[in-house]
mmCIF file of the C-alpha atoms, coordinates in Angstrom:
data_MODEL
# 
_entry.id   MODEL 
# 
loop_
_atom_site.group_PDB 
_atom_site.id 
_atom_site.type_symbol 
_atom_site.label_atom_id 
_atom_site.label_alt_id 
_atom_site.label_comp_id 
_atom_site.label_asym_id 
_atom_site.label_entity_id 
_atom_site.label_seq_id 
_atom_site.pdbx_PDB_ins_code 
_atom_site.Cartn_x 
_atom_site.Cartn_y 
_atom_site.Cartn_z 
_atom_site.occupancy 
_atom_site.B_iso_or_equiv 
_atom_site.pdbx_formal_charge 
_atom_site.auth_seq_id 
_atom_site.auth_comp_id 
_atom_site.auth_asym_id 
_atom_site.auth_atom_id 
_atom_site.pdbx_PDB_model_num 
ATOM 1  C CA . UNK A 1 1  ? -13.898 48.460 6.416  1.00 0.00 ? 1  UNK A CA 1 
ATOM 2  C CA . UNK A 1 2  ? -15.179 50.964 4.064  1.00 0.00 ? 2  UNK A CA 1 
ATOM 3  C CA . UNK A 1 3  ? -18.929 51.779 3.055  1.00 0.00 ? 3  UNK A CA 1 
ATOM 4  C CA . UNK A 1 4  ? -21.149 54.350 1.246  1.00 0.00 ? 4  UNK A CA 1 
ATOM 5  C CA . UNK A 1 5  ? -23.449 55.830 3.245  1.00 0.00 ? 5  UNK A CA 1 
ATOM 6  C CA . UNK A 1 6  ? -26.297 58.973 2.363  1.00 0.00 ? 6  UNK A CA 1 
ATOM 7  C CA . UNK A 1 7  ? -26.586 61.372 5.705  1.00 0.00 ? 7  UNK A CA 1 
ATOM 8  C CA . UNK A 1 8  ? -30.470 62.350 5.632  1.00 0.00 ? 8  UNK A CA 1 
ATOM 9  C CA . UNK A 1 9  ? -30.731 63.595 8.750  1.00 0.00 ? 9  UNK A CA 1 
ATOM 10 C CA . UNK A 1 10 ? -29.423 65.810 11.563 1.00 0.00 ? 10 UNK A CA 1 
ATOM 11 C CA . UNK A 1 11 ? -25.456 64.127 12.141 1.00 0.00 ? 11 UNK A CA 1 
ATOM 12 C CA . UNK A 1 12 ? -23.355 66.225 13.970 1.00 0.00 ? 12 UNK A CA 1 
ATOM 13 C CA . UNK A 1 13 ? -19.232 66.075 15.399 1.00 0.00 ? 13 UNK A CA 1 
ATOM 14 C CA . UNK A 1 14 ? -17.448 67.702 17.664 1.00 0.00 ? 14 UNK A CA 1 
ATOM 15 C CA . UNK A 1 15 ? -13.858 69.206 16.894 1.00 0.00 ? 15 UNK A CA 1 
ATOM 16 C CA . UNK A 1 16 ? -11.702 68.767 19.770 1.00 0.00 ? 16 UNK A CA 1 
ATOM 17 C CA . UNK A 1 17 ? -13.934 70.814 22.354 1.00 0.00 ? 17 UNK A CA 1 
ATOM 18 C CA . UNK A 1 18 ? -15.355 73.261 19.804 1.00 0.00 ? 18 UNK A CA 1 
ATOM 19 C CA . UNK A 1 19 ? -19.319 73.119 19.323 1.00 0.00 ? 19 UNK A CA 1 
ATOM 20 C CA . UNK A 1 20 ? -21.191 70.311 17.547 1.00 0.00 ? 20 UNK A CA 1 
ATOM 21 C CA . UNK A 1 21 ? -20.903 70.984 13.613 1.00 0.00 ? 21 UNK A CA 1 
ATOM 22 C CA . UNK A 1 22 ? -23.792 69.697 11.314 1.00 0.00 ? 22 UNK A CA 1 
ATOM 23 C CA . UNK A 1 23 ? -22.701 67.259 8.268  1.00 0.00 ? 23 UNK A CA 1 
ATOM 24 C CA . UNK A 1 24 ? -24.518 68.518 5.310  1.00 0.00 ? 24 UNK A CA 1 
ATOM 25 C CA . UNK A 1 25 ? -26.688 66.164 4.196  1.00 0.00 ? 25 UNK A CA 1 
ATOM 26 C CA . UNK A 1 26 ? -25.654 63.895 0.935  1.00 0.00 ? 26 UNK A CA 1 
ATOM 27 C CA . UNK A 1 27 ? -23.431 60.725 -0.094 1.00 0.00 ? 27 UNK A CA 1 
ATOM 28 C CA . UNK A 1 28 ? -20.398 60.280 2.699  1.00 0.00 ? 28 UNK A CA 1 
ATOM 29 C CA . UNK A 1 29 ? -17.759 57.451 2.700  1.00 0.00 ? 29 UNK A CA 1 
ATOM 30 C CA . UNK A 1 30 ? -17.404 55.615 6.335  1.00 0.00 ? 30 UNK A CA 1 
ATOM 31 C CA . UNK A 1 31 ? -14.416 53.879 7.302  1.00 0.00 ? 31 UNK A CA 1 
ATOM 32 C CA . UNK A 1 32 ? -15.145 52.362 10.611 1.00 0.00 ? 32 UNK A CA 1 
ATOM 33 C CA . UNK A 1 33 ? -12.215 51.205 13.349 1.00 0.00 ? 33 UNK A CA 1 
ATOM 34 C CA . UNK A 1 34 ? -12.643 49.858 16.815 1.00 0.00 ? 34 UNK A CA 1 
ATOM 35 C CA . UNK A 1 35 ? -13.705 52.958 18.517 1.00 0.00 ? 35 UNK A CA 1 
ATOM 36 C CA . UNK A 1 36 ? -14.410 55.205 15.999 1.00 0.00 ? 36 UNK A CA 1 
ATOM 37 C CA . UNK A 1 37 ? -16.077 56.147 12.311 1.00 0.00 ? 37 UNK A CA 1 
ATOM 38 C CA . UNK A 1 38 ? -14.282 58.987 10.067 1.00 0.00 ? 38 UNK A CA 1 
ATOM 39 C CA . UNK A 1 39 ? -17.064 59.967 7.370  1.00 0.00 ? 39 UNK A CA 1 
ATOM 40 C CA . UNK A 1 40 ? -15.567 61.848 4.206  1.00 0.00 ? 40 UNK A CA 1 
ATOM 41 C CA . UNK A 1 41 ? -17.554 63.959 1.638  1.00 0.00 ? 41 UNK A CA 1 
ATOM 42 C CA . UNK A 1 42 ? -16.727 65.628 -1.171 1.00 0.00 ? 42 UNK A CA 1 
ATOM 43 C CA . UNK A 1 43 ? -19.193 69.040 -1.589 1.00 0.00 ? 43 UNK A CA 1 
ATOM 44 C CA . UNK A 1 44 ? -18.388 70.617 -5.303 1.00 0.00 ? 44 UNK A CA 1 
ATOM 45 C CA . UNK A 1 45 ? -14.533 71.280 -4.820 1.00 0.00 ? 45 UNK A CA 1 
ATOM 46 C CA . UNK A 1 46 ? -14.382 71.331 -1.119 1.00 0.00 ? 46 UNK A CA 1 
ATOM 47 C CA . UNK A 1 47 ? -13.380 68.238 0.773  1.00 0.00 ? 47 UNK A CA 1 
ATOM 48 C CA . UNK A 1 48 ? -14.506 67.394 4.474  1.00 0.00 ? 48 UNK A CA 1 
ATOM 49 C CA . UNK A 1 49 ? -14.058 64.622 6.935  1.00 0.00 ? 49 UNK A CA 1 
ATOM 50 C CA . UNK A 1 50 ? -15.071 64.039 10.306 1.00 0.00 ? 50 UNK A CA 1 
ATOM 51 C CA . UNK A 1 51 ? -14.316 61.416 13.261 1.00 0.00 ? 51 UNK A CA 1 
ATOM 52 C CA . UNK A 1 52 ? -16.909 60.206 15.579 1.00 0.00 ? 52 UNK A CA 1 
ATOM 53 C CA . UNK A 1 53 ? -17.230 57.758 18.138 1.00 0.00 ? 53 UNK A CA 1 
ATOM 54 C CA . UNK A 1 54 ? -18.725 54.158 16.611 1.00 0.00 ? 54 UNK A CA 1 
ATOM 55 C CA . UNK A 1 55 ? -21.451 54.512 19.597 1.00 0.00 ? 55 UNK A CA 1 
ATOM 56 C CA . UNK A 1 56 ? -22.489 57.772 18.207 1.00 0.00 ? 56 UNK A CA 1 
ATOM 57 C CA . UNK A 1 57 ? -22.362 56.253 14.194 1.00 0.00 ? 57 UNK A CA 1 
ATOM 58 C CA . UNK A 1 58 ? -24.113 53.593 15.467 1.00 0.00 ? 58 UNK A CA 1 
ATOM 59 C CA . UNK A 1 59 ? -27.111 55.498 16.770 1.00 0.00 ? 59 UNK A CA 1 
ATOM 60 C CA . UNK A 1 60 ? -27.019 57.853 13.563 1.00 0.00 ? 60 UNK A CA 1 
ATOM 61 C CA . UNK A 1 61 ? -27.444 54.578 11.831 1.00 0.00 ? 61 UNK A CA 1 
ATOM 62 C CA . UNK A 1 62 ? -30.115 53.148 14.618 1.00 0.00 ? 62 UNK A CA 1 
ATOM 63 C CA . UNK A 1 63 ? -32.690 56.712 14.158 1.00 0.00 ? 63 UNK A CA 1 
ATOM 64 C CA . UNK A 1 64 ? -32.402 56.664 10.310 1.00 0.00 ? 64 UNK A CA 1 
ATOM 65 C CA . UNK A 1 65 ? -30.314 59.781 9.962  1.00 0.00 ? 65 UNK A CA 1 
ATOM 66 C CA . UNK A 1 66 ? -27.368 57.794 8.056  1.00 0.00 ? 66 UNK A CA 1 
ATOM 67 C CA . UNK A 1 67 ? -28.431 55.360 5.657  1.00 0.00 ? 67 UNK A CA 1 
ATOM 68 C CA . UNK A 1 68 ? -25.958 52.411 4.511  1.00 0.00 ? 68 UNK A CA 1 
ATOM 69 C CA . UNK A 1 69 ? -25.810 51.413 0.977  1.00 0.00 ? 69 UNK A CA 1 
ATOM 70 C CA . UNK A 1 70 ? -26.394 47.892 0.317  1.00 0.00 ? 70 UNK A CA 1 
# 
């Protein structure tokens, strides 16, 4: 299922085993599955996406740091 979401906080994800990366904050779309959330932005003419575990969406969600739209 697909939502809008504004990241206004520290959210961070992990490529692989690289080190955490910081998603700039701003409007993100979330597409959520069983075990995971993939967030896309869109920043001028650069495109990004990132995967996380739900568990770690959900607590993004939980401290305030990713807002859902209504």
């Amino acid at each position: 299922m697909a939502h809008t979401a504004q990241i206004v906080g520290k959210v961070e994800y992990r490529e692989g085993d690289g080190p955490n990366i910081v998603i700039r904050p701003g409007p993100v779309k979330v597409e959520t599955g069983l075990n995971d959330a993939t967030l896309s932005w869109v920043d001028e003419e650069v495109r990004g996406s990132a995967a996380m575990p739900l568990a770690d969406f959900k607590r993004y969600v939980t401290e305030g740091k990713i807002k859902l739209a209504a």
